[in-house]
C-alpha angles and dihedrals in degrees: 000000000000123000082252086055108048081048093062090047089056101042084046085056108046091047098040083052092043085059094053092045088048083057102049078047099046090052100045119121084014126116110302103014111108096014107038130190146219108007105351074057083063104037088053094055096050091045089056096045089053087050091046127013121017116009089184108029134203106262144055105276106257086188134050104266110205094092109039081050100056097046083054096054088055087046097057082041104041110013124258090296107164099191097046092049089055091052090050086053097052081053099061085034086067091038087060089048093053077051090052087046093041094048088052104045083047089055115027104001160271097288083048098045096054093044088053098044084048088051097052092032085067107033104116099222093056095048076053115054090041088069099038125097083238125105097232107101084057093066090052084045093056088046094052096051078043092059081039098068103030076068099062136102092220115111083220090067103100087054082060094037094061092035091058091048086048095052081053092050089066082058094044129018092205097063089079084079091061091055096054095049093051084051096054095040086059090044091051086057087052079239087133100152090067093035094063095042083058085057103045094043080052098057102026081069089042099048097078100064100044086045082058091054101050099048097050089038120020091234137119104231113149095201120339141338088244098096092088110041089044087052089047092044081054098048129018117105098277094060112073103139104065089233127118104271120153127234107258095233080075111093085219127347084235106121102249084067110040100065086054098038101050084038083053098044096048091040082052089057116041089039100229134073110276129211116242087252088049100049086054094055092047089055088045102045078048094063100035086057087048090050099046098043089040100034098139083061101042081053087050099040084041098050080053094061099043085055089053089045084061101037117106089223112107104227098218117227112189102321113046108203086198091065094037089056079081088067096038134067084202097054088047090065133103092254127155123277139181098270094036105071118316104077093040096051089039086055086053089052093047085055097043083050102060105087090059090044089146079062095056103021090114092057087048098058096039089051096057098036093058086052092047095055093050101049090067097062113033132281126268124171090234094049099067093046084101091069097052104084080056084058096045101055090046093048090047091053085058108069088032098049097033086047091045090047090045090055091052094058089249089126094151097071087042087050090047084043089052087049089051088051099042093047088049087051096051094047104038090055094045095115111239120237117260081249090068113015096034127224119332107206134095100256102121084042090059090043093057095039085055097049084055092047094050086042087048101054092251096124097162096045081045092060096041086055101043094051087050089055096045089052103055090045104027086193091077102069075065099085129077094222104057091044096050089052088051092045095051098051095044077058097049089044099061094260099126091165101046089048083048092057096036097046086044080060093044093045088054092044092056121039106179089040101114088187108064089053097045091055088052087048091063096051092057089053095046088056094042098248089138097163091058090044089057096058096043085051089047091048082048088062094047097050088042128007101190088058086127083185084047087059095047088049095055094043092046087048099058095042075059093066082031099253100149105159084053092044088054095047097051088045086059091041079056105051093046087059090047106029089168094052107100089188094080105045082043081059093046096042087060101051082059101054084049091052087041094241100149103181096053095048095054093049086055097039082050089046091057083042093062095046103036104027103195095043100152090193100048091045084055089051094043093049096039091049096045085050085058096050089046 
């Protein structure tokens, strides 16, 4: 490169890596950013016990572990700092971007090679994902080395080459596959040199963690024990979106429940504790029954999520970047996506290429290979980001090639490449119907937003997001779960009508649930409805009858309407259901005192005094019956 040239690298770099820094900053001190959530959640506490409690751990990995590992290796080094591990992410973010530059000038030039690096520098999934606690960008990152050293002269490339596909198999599973395409399309050419030393840099970056699990196991698992239940999770009769959608035998689909759950429900069924790798093949014997018997519907489920993979709408996981552009300046800006204009220019250099098609036959397969072994799960925004660096390079191709044609007077094949676009464009931005995209609006975003609120103290801010959220899916406001956290934060807010309606819900929705109605309970006493309180107390014991609060309740209820005997013997019948809880023989010990019955109150007063030591109360009980007696 010429010393213009390097100049224009450089000056790409630093600003591409100053936008993804503008957006760690912008976020900072925002929803999500020091206590994350879902995955990243996950992702966090198994950092921290790498870092401090147990580097190897005691079962087959369930996750990919690249990148759990490597935020717990800065943890043990630098401390859990969430903001600087975001900036060192944004760091190897931009070093993936100089190896997409690098591949391409290697390969198609220098005009090409900074188109392209400007293209991915400013497409807004990727600024992202770089700053974000989730292993994606490092499967960008794997695919971009892997482009790297496809580009080289060395005849030790293709050991590279696979290595840097293996490293990408510990992000995603799935990547494997593009390894061994790219083996047995090298083997088809009777090129097998480079076709075996595909293979062993492959599975030199894989060996270790199937070393791992075998040793900790003794079991062979390559990677991890995931492949079945996301297949199933892809594939089995309750799934015909091709959406994510968990089985409903899961308690929730977050991380911390679906390894269990899938482990509970296969153990259930086959009557005998299973091995992790059994338990795979179980799940993915499971879905490959369901595909072939139902094979007109795995076509049709299929062809659905093909449709999402080349959408232009961003199916949002667990953090949606459409609904955090409301916390960042950088999100906020006209940057590139997916449906403008990187798939449709991407489509045009497919089409210019065509007619080298030995040049780029490699791209090609690798593109399609990574689709192919998506289609088969369920789509996810985050899941196709591997494919962008293809689409970058073809896109880039584009505007050079078409450009470079168009200078040349050659203005039939640039007219046929802006058709292609425009078509792509069309299609890739036609919204998809609810049957097939999902909703598209932000209502698992407010919900989460609401759950971090309500964790963080924010009650207010956790009922405005969780409305917002129940408005937009009314089904919501049907489990238990979701109305009792919004009850509780309309309560903690000050909103004592609005907790009263939504624990009465929670409290029909669940009808074994004590607590709802107890909460419902206390709102009636508070506002001296004694008689009410009384019932919902009543219907707290009944649901649970060690609900020490439910008893309290109950007893404080009927002194309201003065109905002291019942209130004492409810107050025994309490503390004979929980014998450990001070609260109620303090409450009997003052009733007592009241009906100057001075024994009594001084047994009662002893017996707090033996489970809470330093009771002030109950000392002053204790010392001002025994003076009585005296």
């Amino acid at each position: 490169m010429s010393p213009r040239e390097r100049a224009g690298l450089g000056t790409a770099l630093v600003l591409a890596f100053a936008l993804r820094i503008g957006l760690v900053l912008s976020l900072e001190g925002d929803p999500f950013f020091y206590e994350p959530i879902v995955d990243s959640a996950a992702y966090d506490t198994w950092a921290h016990e790498i870092a401090t409690q147990d580097f190897i751990g005691k079962k087959v990995f369930y996750q990919d572990p690249l990148y759990p590992y490597g935020l717990g290796i800065f943890y043990a080094v630098f401390g859990r700092d969430l903001l600087w591990a975001r900036l060192v992410q944004c760091l190897l973010g931009t070093l993936g971007l100089w190896m997409l530059f690098e591949g391409t000038r290697r390969t198609l030039g220098y005009r090409t090679a900074i188109v392209a690096l400007a293209i991915a520098a400013l497409y807004k999934t990727f600024v992202f994902f770089d700053g974000a606690l989730l292993k994606d960008f490092l499967g960008v990152i794997a695919v971009e080395a892997a482009i790297l050293f496809w580009s080289l002269d060395s005849k030790w490339k293709w050991l590279g080459f696979g290595a840097a596909l293996g490293v990408g198999t510990l992000v995603r599973g799935n990547m494997l596959l593009l390894a061994l395409a790219a083996a047995a399309f090298l083997a088809a050419r009777r090129e097998w040199k480079p076709a075996l030393l595909t293979l062993a840099g492959a599975a030199a970056c894989v060996a270790p963690a199937t070393i791992r699990n075998l040793a900790v196991s003794g079991e062979f698992v390559p990677t991890t024990a995931q492949l079945g239940p996301n297949l199933y999770t892809g594939n089995n009769e309750e799934n015909t979106s091709g959406r994510y959608r968990p089985p409903s035998f899961l308690r929730e689909g977050a991380t911390e429940f679906e390894e269990p759950g899938f482990r509970k429900e296969a153990e259930r069924l086959n009557r005998r504790p299973m091995k992790a790798s059994e338990i795979d093949a179980y799940w993915r014997g499971r879905a490959v029954d369901y595909i072939t018997s139902h094979f007109g519907t795995f076509l049709g489920v299929t062809a659905k999520r093909t449709l999402m993979l080349l959408n232009a709408y961003e199916i949002p996981d667990d953090q949606d970047p459409a609904f955090m552009a409301r916390f960042s300046w950088v999100l906020q800006a006209p940057l590139l996506t997916f449906g403008l204009f990187v798939a449709p220019l991407a489509a045009a250099g497919i089409y210019l290429s065509w007619a080298e098609r030995g040049r780029f036959a490699m791209l090609y397969l690798l593109l399609a290979a990574y689709g192919f072994s998506i289609v088969f799960f369920f789509v996810f925004a985050r899941y196709r980001m591997p494919l962008v660096p293809f689409l970058v390079i073809f896109a880039a191709h584009a505007i050079v090639k078409g450009a470079k044609l168009r200078d040349y007077g050659m203005r039939q094949v640039p007219r046929a490449a802006a058709a292609v676009f425009l078509v792509t464009l069309a299609v890739v931005n036609i919204p998809l119907p609810e049957a097939i995209g999902g909703h598209r609006d932000f209502r698992t975003a407010h919900a989460n937003l609401g759950l971090y609120y309500s964790r963080s103290g924010k009650f207010q801010e956790a009922v405005t997001e969780l409305e917002a959220s129940a408005k937009l899916d009314p089904d919501r406001l049907r489990h238990a779960g979701f109305v009792w956290t919004l009850a509780d934060a309309s309560e903690r807010s000050g909103q004592e009508i609005k907790a009263f309606e939504h624990y009465e819900l929670a409290s029909q929705l669940d009808p074994s649930a004590a607590e709802a109605s107890y909460k419902v309970g206390t709102i009636y006493l508070h506002r001296d409805m004694h008689a009410r309180a009384l019932e919902k107390f009543k219907e707290t014991i009944r649901r649970d009858p060690n609900h020490a609060a439910g008893w309290q309740g109950l007893a404080d209820a009927l002194l309201g309407i003065d109905r002291k005997a019942e209130a004492m013997e409810v107050l025994a019948a309490g503390t004979k259901a929980c014998p450990d809880v001070w609260g109620l023989r303090l409450s009997r010990a003052r009733l007592f005192l009241g009906l100057s019955m001075w024994r009594e109150a001084r047994v009662e007063a002893l017996e707090v005094l033996r489970l809470s030591p330093n009771h002030a109360e109950a000392a002053r009980i204790r010392d001002e019956a025994a003076s009585r007696l005296r």
